[in-house]
N, C-alpha and C positions, 0 to 999 in steps of 0.2 A: 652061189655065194652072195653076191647083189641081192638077189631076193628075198636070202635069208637075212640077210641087213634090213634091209627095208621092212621085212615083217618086224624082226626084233624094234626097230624104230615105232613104228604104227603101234606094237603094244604098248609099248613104255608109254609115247603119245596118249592113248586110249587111257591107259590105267592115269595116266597123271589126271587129265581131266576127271577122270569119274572119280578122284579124291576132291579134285575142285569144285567140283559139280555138290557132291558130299555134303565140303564145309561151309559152299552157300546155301544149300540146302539149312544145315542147321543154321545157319549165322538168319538163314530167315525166319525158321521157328521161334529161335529165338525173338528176333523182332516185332511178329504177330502175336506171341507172348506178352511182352510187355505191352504195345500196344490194348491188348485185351485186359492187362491189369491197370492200365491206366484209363479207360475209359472206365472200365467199373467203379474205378478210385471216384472219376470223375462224378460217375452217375449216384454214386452214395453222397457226396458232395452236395450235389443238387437235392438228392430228396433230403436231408438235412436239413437246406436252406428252407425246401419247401415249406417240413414240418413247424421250420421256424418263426417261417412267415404267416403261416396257420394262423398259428397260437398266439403272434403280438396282434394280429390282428383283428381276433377271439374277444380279447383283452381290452380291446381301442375304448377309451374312454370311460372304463370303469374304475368306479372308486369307493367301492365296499369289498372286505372280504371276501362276502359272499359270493358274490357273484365271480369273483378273480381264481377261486378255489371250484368254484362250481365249472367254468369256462375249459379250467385247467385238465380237471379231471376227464370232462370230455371228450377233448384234447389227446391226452394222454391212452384213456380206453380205446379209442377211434383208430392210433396207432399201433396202438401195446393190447391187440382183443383178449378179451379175458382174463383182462388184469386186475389187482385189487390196489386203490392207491391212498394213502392216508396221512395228512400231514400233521408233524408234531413242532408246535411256536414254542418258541422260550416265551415263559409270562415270569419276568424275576426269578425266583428259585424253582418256580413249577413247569410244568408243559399243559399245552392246550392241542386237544388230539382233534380233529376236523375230521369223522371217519366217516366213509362212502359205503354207498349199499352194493357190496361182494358182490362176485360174479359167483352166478347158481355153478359153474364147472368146475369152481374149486374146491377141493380135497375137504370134507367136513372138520378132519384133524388141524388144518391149517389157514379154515378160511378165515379165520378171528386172530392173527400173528400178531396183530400190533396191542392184544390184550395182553401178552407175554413180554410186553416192553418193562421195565422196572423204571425207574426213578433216575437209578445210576446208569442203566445202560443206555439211556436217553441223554443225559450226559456226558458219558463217554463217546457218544456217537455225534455229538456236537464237538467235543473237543478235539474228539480224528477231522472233523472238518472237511470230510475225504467222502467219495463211495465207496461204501461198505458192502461188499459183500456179505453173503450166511454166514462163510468162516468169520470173518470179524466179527458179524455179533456176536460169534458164541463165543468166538477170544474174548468180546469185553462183556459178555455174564448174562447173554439170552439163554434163555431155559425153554428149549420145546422139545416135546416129543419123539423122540429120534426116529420112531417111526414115520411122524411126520415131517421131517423132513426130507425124508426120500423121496415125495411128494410135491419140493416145492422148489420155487426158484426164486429169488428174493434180492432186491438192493435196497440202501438208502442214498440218498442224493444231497448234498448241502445246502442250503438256503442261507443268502449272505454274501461275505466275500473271504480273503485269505483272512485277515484280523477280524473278522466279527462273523457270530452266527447268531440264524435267526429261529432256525431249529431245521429240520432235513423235512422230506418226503420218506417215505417208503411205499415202494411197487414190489408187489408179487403174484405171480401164480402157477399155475400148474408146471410143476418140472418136463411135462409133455410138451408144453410152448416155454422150451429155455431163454430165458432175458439174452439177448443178444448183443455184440460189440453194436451194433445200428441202435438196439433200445438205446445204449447208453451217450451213444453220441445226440440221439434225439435231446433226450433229459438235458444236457451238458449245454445245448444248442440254448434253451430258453433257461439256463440257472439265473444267467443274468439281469434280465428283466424280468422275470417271476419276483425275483428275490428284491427288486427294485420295487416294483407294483407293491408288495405284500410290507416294504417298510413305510412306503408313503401312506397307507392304512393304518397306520401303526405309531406307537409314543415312538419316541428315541430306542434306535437300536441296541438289543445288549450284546457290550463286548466280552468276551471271553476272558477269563480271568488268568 
């Protein structure tokens, strides 16, 4: 009888730990979890800054367009390979396209995208002020392909600030190398001083009407 006590004890014993045993168990997966999403967090962080520091550095001292656009793009391919990048300035009522020589692995349907720009959607994509995605520009009146665009992965970028634009970038390329949340934090990382460098070259900024 005693012994059969004493087993019945020893299991309950036994069984309770092995649920305690259990929920540290998970209480540590858990922990090695976040730990593992916070260094990642971290380490994207840092290549960020890196890229960041790249590119104002690229930039140190330059005071023509050219060379700020030229810097940039290399910059930007270096990071984003086999990208195609093309920036469009508000010049008063027009736009001024600075376009770079395409990467030979983009799609033939789609290596010329920024020719399919219009007037107004150029426009409208200054007045979003925002990145734009594909679906955006074709909500605001891009006309390509649709073939071609199964082929392609595409943003615009703002140039400027929240009250004033100075016209966007546009990146794209093969839908095989998808633009990624990392492309866009890079972009995001230098809008600031891009958009700084390219007014101090520049008349007085145009504000948005």
């Amino acid at each position: 009888m005693i012994d059969r006590l004493r087993h019945k004890r020893l299991r309950l014993l036994l069984k309770d730990l092995n649920k305690q045993r259990k929920k540290q168990a998970k209480q540590i997966d858990i922990l090695c979890n976040d730990f593992l999403t916070a260094q990642k967090d971290f380490i994207g962080r840092l290549n960020v800054i890196h890229f960041a520091a790249d590119f104002y550095e690229s930039i140190l001292g330059m005071t023509d367009l050219g060379s700020i656009f030229n810097a940039t793009v290399a910059i930007i391919k270096d990071e984003i390979d086999d990208s195609n990048v093309t920036f469009f300035l508000r010049q008063d009522d027009n736009f001024e396209l600075h376009i770079f020589e395409a990467s030979k692995s983009t799609d033939l349907e789609v290596q010329n995208l920024e020719n399919s720009f219009s007037p107004e959607l150029m426009d409208n994509i200054c007045q979003a002020n925002k990145i734009c995605t594909l679906d955006d520009m074709l909500a605001m009146g891009l006309q390509v392909n649709p073939m071609g665009l199964s082929t392609l992965s595409a943003i615009t970028f703002p140039l400027g600030s929240l009250a004033t634009s100075l016209g966007f970038i546009l990146v794209y390329r093969s839908s095989e190398k998808k633009l990624t949340p990392k492309d866009l934090w890079n972009l995001c990382s230098i809008r600031t001083g891009l958009s700084r460098a390219i007014s101090s070259c520049q008349q007085p900024t145009h504000l948005l009407e």
